[in-house]
BALOZA-278336 format. One record per residue: chain; residue in three letters; y, z, x negated of N, C-alpha, C in turn; residue number from 1. Coordinates in steps of 0.001 Angstrom, whole numbers. Atoms other than C-alpha are relative to their C-alpha. Example, Ala and Ser with C-alpha at 12.3 -4.5 7.8 and 13.67 -1.06 7.14 Angstrom:
2
+------+------+---------+---------+---------+---------+---------+---------+---------+---------+---------+-----+
| unit | code |    n.c2 |    n.c3 |    n.c1 |   ca.c2 |   ca.c3 |   ca.c1 |    c.c2 |    c.c3 |    c.c1 | pos |
+------+------+---------+---------+---------+---------+---------+---------+---------+---------+---------+-----+
|    A |  Ala |   -1190 |       0 |    -890 |   -4500 |    7800 |  -12300 |    1200 |       0 |    -900 |   1 |
|    A |  Ser |   -1190 |     -60 |     820 |   -1060 |    7140 |  -13670 |    1090 |     730 |     770 |   2 |
+------+------+---------+---------+---------+---------+---------+---------+---------+---------+---------+-----+
//
This chain:
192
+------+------+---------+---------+---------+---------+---------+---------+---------+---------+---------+-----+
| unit | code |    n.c2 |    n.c3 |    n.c1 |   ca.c2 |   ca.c3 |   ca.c1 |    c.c2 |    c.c3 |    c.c1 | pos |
+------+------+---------+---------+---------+---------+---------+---------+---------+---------+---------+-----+
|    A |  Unk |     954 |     760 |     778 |  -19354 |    -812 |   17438 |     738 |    -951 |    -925 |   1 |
|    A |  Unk |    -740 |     861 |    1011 |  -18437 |   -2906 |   14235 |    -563 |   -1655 |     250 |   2 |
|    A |  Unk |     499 |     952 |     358 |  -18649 |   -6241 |   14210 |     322 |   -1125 |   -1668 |   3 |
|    A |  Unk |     -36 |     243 |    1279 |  -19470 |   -8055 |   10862 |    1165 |   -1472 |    -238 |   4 |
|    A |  Unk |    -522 |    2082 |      27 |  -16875 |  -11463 |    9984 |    -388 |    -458 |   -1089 |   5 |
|    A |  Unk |      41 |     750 |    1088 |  -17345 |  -14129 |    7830 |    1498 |    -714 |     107 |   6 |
|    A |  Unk |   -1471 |     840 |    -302 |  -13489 |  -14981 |    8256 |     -47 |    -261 |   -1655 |   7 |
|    A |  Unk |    -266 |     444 |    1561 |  -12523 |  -16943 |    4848 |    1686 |    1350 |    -198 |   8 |
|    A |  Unk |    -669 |   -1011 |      -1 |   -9602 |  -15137 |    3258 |    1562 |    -552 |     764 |   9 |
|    A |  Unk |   -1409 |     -85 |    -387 |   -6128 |  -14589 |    4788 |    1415 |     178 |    -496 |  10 |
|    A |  Unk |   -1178 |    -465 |     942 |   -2673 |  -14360 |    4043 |     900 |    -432 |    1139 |  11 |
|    A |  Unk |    -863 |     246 |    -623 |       2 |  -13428 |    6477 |    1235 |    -302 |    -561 |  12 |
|    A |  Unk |   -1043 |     339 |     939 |    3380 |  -14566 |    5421 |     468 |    1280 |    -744 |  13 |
|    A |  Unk |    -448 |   -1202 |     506 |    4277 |  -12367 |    2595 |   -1089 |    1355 |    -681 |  14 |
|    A |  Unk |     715 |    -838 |     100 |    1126 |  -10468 |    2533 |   -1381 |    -181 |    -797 |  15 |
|    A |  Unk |    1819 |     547 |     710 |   -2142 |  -10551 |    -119 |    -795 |    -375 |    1065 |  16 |
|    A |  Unk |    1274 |    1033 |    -905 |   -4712 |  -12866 |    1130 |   -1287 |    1208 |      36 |  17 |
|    A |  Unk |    1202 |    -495 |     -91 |   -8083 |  -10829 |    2313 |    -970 |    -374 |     718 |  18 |
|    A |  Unk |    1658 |     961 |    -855 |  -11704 |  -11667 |    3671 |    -159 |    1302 |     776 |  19 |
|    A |  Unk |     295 |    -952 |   -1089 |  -12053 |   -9353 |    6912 |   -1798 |    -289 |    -373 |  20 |
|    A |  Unk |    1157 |    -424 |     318 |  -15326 |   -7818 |    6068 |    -675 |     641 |    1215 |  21 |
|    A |  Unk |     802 |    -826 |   -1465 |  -15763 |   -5693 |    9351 |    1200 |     418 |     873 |  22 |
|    A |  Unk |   -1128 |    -690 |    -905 |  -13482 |   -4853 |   12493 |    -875 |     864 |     775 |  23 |
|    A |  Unk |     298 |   -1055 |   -1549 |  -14319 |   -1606 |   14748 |    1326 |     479 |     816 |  24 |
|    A |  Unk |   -1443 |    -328 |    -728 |  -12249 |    -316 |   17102 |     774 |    1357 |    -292 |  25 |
|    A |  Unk |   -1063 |   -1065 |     550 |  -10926 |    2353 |   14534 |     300 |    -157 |   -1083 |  26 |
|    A |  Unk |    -646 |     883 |    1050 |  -10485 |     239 |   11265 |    -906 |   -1140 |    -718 |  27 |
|    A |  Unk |     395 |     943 |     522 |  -11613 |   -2464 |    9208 |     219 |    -192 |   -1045 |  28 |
|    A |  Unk |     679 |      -7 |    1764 |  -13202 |   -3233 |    5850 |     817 |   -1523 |    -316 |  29 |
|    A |  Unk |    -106 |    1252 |     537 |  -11225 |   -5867 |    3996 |    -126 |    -214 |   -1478 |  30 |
|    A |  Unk |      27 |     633 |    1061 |  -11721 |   -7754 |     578 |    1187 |    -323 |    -195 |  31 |
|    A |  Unk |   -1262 |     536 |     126 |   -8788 |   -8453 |    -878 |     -17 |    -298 |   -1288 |  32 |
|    A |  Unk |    -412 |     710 |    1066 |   -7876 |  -11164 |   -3472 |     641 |     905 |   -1368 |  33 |
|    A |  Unk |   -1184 |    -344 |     773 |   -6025 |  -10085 |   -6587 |    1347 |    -466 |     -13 |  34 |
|    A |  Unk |   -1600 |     -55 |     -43 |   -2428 |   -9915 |   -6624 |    1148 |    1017 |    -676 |  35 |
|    A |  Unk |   -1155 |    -602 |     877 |     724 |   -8764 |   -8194 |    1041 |    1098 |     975 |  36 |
|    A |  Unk |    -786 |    -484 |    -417 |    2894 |   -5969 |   -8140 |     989 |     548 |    -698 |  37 |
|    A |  Unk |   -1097 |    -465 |     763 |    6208 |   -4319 |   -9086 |    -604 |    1294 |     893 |  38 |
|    A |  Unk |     317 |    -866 |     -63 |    5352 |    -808 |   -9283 |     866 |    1384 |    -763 |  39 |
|    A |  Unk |    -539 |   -1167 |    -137 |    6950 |    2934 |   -9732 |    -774 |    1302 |    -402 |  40 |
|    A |  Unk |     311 |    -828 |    -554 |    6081 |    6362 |  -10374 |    1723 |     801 |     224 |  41 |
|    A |  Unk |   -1184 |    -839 |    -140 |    8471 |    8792 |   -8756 |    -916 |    1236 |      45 |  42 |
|    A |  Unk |     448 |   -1165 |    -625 |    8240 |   12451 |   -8026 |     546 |     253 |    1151 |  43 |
|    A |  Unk |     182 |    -183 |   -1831 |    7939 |   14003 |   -4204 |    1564 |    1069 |    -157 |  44 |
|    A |  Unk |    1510 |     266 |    -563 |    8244 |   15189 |   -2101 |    -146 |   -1331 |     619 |  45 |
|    A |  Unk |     640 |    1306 |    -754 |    6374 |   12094 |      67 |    1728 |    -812 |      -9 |  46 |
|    A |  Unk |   -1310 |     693 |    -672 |   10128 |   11245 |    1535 |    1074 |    -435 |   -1024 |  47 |
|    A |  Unk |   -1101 |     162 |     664 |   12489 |   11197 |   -1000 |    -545 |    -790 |   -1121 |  48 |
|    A |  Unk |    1079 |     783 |     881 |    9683 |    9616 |   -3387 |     293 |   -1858 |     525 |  49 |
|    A |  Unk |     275 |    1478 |    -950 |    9496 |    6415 |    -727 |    1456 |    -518 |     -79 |  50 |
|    A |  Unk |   -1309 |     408 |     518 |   13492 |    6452 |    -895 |     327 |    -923 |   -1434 |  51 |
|    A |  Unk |      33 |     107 |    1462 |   13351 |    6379 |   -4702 |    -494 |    -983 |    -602 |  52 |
|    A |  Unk |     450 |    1325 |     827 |   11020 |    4170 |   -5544 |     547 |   -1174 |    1062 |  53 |
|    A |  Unk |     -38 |    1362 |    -353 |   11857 |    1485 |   -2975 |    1330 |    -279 |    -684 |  54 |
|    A |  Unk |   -1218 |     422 |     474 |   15628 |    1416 |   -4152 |    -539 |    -651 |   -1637 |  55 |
|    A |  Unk |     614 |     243 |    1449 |   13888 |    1153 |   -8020 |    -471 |   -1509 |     268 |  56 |
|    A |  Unk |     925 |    1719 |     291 |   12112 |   -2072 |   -7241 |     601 |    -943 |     873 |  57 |
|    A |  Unk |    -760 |    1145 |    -587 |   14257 |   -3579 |   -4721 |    1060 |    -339 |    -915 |  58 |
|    A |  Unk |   -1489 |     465 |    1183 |   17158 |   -3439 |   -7706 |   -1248 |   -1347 |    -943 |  59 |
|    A |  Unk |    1018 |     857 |     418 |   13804 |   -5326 |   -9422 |      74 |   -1809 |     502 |  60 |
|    A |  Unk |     176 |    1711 |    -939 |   13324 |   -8427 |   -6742 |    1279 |     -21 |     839 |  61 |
|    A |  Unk |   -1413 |     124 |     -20 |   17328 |   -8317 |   -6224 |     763 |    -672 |    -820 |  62 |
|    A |  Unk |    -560 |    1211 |     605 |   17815 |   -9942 |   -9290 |     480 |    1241 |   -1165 |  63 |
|    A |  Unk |     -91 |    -944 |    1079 |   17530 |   -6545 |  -11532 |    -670 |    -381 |   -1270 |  64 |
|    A |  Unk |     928 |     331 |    1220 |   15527 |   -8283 |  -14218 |     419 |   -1123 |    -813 |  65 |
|    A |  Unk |    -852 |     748 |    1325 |   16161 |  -10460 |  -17017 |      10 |   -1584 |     288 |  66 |
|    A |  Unk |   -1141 |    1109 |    -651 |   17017 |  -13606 |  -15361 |     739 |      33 |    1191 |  67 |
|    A |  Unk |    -693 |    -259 |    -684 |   18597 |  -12029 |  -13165 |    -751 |   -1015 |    1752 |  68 |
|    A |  Unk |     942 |     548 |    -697 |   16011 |  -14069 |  -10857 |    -220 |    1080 |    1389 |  69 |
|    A |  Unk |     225 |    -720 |    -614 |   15708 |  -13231 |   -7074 |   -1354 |    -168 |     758 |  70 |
|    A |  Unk |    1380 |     -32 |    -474 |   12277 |  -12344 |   -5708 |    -347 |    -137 |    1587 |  71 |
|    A |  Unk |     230 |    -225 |   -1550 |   11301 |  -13055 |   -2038 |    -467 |    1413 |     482 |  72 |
|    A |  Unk |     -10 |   -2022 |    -454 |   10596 |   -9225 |      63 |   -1315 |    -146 |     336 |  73 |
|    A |  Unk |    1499 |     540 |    -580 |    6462 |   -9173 |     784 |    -306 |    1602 |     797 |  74 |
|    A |  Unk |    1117 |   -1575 |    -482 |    4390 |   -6230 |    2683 |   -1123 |    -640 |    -416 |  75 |
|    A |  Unk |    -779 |    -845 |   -1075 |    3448 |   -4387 |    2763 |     771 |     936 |   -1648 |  76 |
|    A |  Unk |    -230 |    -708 |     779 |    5050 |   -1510 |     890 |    -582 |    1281 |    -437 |  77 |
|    A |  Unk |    1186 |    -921 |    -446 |    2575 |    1088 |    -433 |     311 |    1284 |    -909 |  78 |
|    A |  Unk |     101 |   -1692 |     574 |    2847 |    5069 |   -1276 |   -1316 |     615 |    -114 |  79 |
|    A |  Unk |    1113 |    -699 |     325 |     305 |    6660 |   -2725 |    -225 |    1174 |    -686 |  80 |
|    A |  Unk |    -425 |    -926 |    1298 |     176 |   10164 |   -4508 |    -982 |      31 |   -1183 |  81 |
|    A |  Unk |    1380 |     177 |    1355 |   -1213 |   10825 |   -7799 |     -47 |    1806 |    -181 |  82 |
|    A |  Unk |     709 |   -1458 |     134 |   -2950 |   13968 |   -7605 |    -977 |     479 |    -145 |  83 |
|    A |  Unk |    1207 |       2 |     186 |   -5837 |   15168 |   -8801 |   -1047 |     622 |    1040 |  84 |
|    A |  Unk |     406 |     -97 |   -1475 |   -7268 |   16495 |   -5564 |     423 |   -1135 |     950 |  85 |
|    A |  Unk |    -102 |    1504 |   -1041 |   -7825 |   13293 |   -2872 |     438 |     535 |    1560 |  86 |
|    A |  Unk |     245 |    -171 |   -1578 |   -7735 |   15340 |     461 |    1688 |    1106 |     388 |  87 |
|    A |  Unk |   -1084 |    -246 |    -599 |   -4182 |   17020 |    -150 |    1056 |    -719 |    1176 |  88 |
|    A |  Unk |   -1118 |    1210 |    -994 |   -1484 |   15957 |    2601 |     671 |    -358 |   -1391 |  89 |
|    A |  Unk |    -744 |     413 |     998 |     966 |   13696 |     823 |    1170 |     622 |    -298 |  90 |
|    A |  Unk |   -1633 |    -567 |     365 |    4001 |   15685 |     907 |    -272 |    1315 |   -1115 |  91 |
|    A |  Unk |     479 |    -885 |    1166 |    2048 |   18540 |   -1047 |    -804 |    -436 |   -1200 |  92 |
|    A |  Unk |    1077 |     111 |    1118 |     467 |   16402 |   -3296 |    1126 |    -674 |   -1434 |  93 |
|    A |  Unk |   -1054 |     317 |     941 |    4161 |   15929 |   -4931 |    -176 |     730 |   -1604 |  94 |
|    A |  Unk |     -72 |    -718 |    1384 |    3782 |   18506 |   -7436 |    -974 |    -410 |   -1110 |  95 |
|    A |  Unk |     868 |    -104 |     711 |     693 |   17431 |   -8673 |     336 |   -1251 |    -500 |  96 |
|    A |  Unk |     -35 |    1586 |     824 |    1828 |   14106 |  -10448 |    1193 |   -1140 |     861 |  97 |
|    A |  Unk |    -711 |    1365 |    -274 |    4260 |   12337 |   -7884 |    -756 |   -1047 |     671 |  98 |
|    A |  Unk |     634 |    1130 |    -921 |    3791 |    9426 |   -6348 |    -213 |   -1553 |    -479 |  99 |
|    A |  Unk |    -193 |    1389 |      16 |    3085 |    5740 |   -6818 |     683 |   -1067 |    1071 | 100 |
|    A |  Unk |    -320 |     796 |    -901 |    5097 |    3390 |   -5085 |     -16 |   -1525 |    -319 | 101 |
|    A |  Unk |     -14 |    1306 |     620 |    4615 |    -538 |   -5279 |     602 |    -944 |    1157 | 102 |
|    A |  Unk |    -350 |    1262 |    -738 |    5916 |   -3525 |   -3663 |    -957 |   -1606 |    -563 | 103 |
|    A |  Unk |     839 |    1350 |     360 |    3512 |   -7012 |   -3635 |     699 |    -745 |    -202 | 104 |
|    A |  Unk |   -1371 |    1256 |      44 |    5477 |   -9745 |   -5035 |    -957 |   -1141 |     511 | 105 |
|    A |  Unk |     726 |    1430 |    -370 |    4812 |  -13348 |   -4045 |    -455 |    -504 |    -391 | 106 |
|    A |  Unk |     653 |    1322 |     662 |    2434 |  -15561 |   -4893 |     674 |    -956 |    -789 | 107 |
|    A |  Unk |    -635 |    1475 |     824 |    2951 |  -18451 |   -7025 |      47 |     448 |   -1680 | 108 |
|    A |  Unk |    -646 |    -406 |    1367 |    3955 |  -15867 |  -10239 |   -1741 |     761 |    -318 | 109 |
|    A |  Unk |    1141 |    -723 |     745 |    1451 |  -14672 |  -12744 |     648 |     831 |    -875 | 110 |
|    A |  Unk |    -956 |   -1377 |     187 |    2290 |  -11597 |  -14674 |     779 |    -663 |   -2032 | 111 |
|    A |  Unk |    -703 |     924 |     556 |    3127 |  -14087 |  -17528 |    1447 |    -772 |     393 | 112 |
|    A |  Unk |   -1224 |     991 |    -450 |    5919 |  -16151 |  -15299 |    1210 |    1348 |     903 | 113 |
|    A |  Unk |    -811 |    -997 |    -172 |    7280 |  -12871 |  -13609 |    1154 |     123 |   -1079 | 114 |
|    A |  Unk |    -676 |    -405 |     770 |   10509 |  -12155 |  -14565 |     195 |    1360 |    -170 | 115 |
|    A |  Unk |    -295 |   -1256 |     -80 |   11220 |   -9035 |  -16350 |     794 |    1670 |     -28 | 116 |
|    A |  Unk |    -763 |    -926 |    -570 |   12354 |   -5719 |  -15237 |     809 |     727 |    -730 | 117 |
|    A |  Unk |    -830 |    -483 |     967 |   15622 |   -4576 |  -16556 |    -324 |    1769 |    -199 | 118 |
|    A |  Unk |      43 |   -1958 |    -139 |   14778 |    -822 |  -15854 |   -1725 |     137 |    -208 | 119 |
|    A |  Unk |    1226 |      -7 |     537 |   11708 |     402 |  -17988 |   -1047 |     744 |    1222 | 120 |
|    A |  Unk |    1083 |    -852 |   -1230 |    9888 |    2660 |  -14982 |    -203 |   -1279 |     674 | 121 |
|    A |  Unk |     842 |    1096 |   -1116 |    9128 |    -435 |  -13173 |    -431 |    -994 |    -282 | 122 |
|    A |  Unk |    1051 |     359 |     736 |    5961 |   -1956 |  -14463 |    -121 |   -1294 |     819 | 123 |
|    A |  Unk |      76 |    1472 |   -1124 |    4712 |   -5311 |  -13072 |   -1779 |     105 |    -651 | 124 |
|    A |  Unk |    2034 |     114 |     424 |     295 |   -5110 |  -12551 |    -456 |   -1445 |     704 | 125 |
|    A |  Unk |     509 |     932 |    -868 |   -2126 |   -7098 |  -11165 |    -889 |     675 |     445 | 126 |
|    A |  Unk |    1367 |    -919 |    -784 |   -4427 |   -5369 |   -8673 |   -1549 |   -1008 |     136 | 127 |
|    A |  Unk |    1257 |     599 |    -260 |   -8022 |   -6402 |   -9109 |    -237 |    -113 |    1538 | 128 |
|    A |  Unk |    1127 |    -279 |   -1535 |  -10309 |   -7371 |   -6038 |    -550 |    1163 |     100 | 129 |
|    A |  Unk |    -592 |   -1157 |    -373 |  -10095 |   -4675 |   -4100 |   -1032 |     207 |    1372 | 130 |
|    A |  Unk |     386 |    -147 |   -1388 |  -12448 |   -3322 |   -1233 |      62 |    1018 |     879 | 131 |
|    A |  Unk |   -1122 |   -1480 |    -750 |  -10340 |    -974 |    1426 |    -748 |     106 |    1482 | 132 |
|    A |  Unk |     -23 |    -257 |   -1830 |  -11146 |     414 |    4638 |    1532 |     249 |      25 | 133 |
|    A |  Unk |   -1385 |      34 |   -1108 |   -7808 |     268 |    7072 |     264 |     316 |     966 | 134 |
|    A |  Unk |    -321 |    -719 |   -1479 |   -6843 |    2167 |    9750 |    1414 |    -263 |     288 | 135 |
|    A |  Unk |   -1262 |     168 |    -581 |   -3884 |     697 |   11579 |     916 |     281 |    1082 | 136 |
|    A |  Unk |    -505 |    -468 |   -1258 |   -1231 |    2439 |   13765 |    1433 |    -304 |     -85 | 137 |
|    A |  Unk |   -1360 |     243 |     -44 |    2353 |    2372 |   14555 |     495 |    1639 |     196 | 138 |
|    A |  Unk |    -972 |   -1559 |     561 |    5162 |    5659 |   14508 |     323 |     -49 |   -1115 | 139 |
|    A |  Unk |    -457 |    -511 |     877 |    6757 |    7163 |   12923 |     132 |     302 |   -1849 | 140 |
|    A |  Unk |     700 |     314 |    1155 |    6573 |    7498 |    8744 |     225 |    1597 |    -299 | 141 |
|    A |  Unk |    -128 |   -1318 |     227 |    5682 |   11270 |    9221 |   -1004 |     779 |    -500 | 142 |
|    A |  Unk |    1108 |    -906 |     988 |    3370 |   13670 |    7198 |   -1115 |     245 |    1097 | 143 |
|    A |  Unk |    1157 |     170 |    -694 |    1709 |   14445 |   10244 |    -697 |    -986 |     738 | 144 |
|    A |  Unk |     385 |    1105 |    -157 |    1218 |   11003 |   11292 |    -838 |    -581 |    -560 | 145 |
|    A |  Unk |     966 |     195 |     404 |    -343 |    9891 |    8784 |    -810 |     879 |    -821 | 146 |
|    A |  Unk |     878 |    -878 |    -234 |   -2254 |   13012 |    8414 |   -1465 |    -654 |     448 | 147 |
|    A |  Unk |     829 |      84 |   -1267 |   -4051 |   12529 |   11177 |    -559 |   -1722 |    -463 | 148 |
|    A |  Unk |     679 |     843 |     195 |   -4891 |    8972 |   10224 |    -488 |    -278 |    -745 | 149 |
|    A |  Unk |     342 |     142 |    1297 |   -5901 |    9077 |    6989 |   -1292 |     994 |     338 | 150 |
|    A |  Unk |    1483 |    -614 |    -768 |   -8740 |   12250 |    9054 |    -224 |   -1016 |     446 | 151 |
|    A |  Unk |     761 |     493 |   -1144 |   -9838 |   10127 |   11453 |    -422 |   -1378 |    -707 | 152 |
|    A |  Unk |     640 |     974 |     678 |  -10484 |    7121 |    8688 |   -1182 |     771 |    -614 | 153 |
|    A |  Unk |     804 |    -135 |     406 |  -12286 |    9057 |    6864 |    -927 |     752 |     576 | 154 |
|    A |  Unk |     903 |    -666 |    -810 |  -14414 |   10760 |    9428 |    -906 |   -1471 |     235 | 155 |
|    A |  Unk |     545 |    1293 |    -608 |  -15118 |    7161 |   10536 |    -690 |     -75 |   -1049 | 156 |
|    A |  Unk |     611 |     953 |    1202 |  -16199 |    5771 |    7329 |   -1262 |    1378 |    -205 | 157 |
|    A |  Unk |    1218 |    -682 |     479 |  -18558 |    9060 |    6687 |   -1222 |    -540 |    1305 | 158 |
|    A |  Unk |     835 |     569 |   -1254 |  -20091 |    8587 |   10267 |    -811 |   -1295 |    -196 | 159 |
|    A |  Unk |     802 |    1279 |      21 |  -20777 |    5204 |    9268 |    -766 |    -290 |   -1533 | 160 |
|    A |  Unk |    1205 |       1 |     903 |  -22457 |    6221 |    5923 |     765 |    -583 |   -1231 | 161 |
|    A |  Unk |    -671 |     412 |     921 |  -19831 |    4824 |    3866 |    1307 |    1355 |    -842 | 162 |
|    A |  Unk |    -636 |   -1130 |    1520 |  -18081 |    7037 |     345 |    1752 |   -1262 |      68 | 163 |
|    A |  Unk |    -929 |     -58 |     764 |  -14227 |    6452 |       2 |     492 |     380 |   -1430 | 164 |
|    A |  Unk |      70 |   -1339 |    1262 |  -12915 |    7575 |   -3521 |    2047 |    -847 |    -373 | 165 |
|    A |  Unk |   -1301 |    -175 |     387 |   -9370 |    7840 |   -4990 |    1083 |     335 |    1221 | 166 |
|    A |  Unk |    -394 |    -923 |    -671 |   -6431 |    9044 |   -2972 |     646 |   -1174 |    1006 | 167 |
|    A |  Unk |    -427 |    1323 |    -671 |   -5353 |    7120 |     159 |    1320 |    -313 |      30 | 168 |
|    A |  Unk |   -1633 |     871 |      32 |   -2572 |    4680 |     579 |     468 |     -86 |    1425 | 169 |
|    A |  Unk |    -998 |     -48 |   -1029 |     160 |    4530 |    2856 |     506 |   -1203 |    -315 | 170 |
|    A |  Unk |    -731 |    1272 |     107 |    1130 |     828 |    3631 |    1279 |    -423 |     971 | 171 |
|    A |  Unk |   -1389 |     745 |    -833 |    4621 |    -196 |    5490 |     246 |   -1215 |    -341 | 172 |
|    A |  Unk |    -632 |    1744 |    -149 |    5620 |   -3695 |    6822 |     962 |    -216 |     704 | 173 |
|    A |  Unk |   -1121 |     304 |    -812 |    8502 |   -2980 |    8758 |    1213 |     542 |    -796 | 174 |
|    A |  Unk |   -1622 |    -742 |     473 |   12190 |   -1916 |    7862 |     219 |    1183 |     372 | 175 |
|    A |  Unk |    -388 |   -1110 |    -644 |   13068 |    1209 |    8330 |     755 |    -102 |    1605 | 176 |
|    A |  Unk |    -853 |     152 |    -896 |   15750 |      25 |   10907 |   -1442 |    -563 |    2089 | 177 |
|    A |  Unk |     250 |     465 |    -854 |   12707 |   -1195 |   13098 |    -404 |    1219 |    1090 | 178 |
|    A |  Unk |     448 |   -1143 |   -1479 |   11649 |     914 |   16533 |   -1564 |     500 |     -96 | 179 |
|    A |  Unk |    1386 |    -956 |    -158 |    8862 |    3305 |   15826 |   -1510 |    -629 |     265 | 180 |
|    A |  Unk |     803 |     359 |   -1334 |    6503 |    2310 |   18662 |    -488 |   -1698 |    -596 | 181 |
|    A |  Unk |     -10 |    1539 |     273 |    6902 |   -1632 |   17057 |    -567 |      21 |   -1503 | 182 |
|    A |  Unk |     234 |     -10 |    1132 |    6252 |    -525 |   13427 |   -1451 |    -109 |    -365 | 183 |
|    A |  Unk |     989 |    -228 |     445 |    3054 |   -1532 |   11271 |    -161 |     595 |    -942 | 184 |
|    A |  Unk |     957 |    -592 |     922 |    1089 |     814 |    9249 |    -556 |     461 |      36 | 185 |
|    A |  Unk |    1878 |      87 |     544 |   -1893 |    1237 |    7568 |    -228 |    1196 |    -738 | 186 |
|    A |  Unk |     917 |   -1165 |    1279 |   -3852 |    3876 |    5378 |   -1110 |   -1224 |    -486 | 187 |
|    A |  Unk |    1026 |    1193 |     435 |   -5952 |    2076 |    3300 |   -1144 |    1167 |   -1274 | 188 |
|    A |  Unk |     747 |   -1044 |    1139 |   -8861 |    4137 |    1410 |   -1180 |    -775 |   -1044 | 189 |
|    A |  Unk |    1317 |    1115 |     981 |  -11185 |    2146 |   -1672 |   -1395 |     548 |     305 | 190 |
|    A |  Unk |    1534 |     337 |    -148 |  -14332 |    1321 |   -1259 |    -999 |     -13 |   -1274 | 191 |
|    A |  Unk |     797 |    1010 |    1497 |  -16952 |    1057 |   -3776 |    -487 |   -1328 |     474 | 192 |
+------+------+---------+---------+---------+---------+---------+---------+---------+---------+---------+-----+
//
């Protein structure tokens, strides 16, 4: 069963602020503020994409940009493909356009005070307010992993009468180096 919050909005260290809209015990509807990002496209497949672009934008908030200015590290970190079909897995949905990869920078900068990126592929947006369902698990960062969770969100959300649309996201907040079993991430699918 869902229950509805009126939590004001949030912001874990590092992470866009959001207004928990609904928790069940298989994901939760959040609102989320606008916020900034340094952003990517690469091509797949899924793995070598997530390689690619993170090295691209960590040279970014490393002090790759024109004051040589270094950026604090935020989650989460998010893959997404761009394909014109929504329900491919992500590792086959390389061919069709690649992938988006972004990193959230920190608060405080507006896309005015950002400094900018010496290497032209890596754009700097601002993501409108934003309303996501979230399905959160830990493992592995494997095709059939989040497979399977990216079904079982959107089974949920039909069950409950609610339309996803565009293609879902894959969010990471841990390091690679961290232990599986300990790792957070998310699928995150828009809302109207």
């Amino acid at each position: 069963m869902g229950q509805s919050s009126t939590t004001p909005a949030r912001r874990d260290a590092g992470e866009p602020a959001y207004r928990l809209e609904l928790h069940t015990d298989v994901y939760e509807i959040r609102v989320y503020e606008p916020y900034l990002v340094a952003e990517v496209i690469v091509a797949g497949p899924a793995e070598s994409a997530s390689s690619e672009g993170f090295r691209l934008l960590a040279g970014y908030i490393f002090g790759g940009n024109g004051g040589s200015h270094k950026l604090a590290m935020t989650a989460p970190v998010t893959q997404s493909p761009l394909a014109l079909s929504t329900t491919l897995p992500m590792m086959q949905s390389a061919d069709a356009g690649g992938f988006q990869v972004r990193f959230v920078l920190p608060p405080g900068y507006s896309l005015a005070t950002l400094p900018v990126p010496n290497d032209s592929r890596v754009k700097l947006r601002e993501i409108e307010v934003q309303r996501v369902a979230v399905r959160r698990y830990s493992g592995r960062w494997t095709e059939a992993n989040y497979a399977e969770h990216v079904a079982t969100l959107r089974a949920s959300l039909t069950a409950a009468g609610l339309t996803a649309h565009g293609a879902p996201i894959l969010a990471r907040y841990n390091a690679p180096y961290v232990l599986p079993f300990l790792r957070r991430n998310e699928v995150w699918l828009s809302l109207a």
